[in-house]
Phi, psi and omega in degrees: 000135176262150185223112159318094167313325203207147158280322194038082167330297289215308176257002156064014187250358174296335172285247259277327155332290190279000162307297171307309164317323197287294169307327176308304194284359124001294212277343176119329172332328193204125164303303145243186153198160200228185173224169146235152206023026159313121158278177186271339174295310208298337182262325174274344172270032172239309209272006162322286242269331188225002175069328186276123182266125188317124181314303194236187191201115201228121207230168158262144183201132173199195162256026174240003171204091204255332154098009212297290222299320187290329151243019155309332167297332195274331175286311172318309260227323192098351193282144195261114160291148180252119180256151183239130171086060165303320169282341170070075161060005178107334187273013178291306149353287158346293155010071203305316178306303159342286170318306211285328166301290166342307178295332198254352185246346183091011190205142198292168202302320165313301178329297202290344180262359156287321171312289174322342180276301178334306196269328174310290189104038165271167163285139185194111150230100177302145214237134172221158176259340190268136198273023176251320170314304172304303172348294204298280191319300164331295193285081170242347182280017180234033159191183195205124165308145167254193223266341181288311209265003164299292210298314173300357188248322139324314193297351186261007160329139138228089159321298209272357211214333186275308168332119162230032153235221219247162194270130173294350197265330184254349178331127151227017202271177167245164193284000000 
């Protein structure tokens, strides 16, 4: 999979970008392809411009920036969010709600905010350098939030607040 990491709005070359994506997978080159940090203007001026819509959109999503209206446009749409910063930089971790949720299932506070992208239906890969951490992060698959601890976890969204990267509408740096 190919991905625009960025639109970087500002120099205006992600549509011809993605033109070239489009033809690579065309051509047999590349299976799929994507975007990262695509706003929903940023996605409709690609698929204006090529009719082809991005397999995935690999945005931050975690439960203190959850993104619902950005993804109900990527659900309309067919596109699979990948959430990035899943943990939302560690301090989520932090969380009493987490914790307390965490405490009641018997699985640490990560498990519980991967497990929660998983039942969102979202993509999440959470990234450690430590291999009892990766360990841990697999092993989610013996249990399920339940619908309280779905409704509690939503409930800690700060649209306005939660981002802990870089805004995609205004991002411009280079690579």
């Amino acid at each position: 999979m190919f991905l625009i990491h960025w639109p970087t709005p500002a120099r205006d070359n992600f549509v011809d970008t993605w033109k070239a994506f489009v033809e690579a997978q065309k051509e047999g080159l590349v299976r799929s392809i994507g975007v990262s940090n695509f706003l929903p203007e940023h996605i409709d001026r690609i698929i204006e411009a090529t009719g082809v819509i991005p397999a995935v959109n690999q945005i931050e999503t975690h439960p203190y920036y959850q993104q619902r209206d950005v993804r109900e446009f990527h659900e309309r749409l067919g596109v699979r969010i990948e959430s990035y910063s899943p943990l939302g930089h560690g301090e989520v971790l932090e969380d009493e709600a987490i914790a307390a949720i965490a405490e009641h299932a018997g699985k640490t506070p990560a498990q519980v905010i991967i497990r929660w992208h998983l039942q969102e239906g979202l993509i999440v890969i959470p990234k450690s350098e430590s291999p009892d951490r990766v360990q841990a992060n697999i092993d989610l698959f013996d249990f399920e939030l339940s619908d309280d601890d779905m409704d509690r976890i939503r409930g800690l969204d700060d649209p306005e607040g939660g981002r802990t990267g870089s805004d995609p509408a205004t991002f411009n740096e280079q690579y």
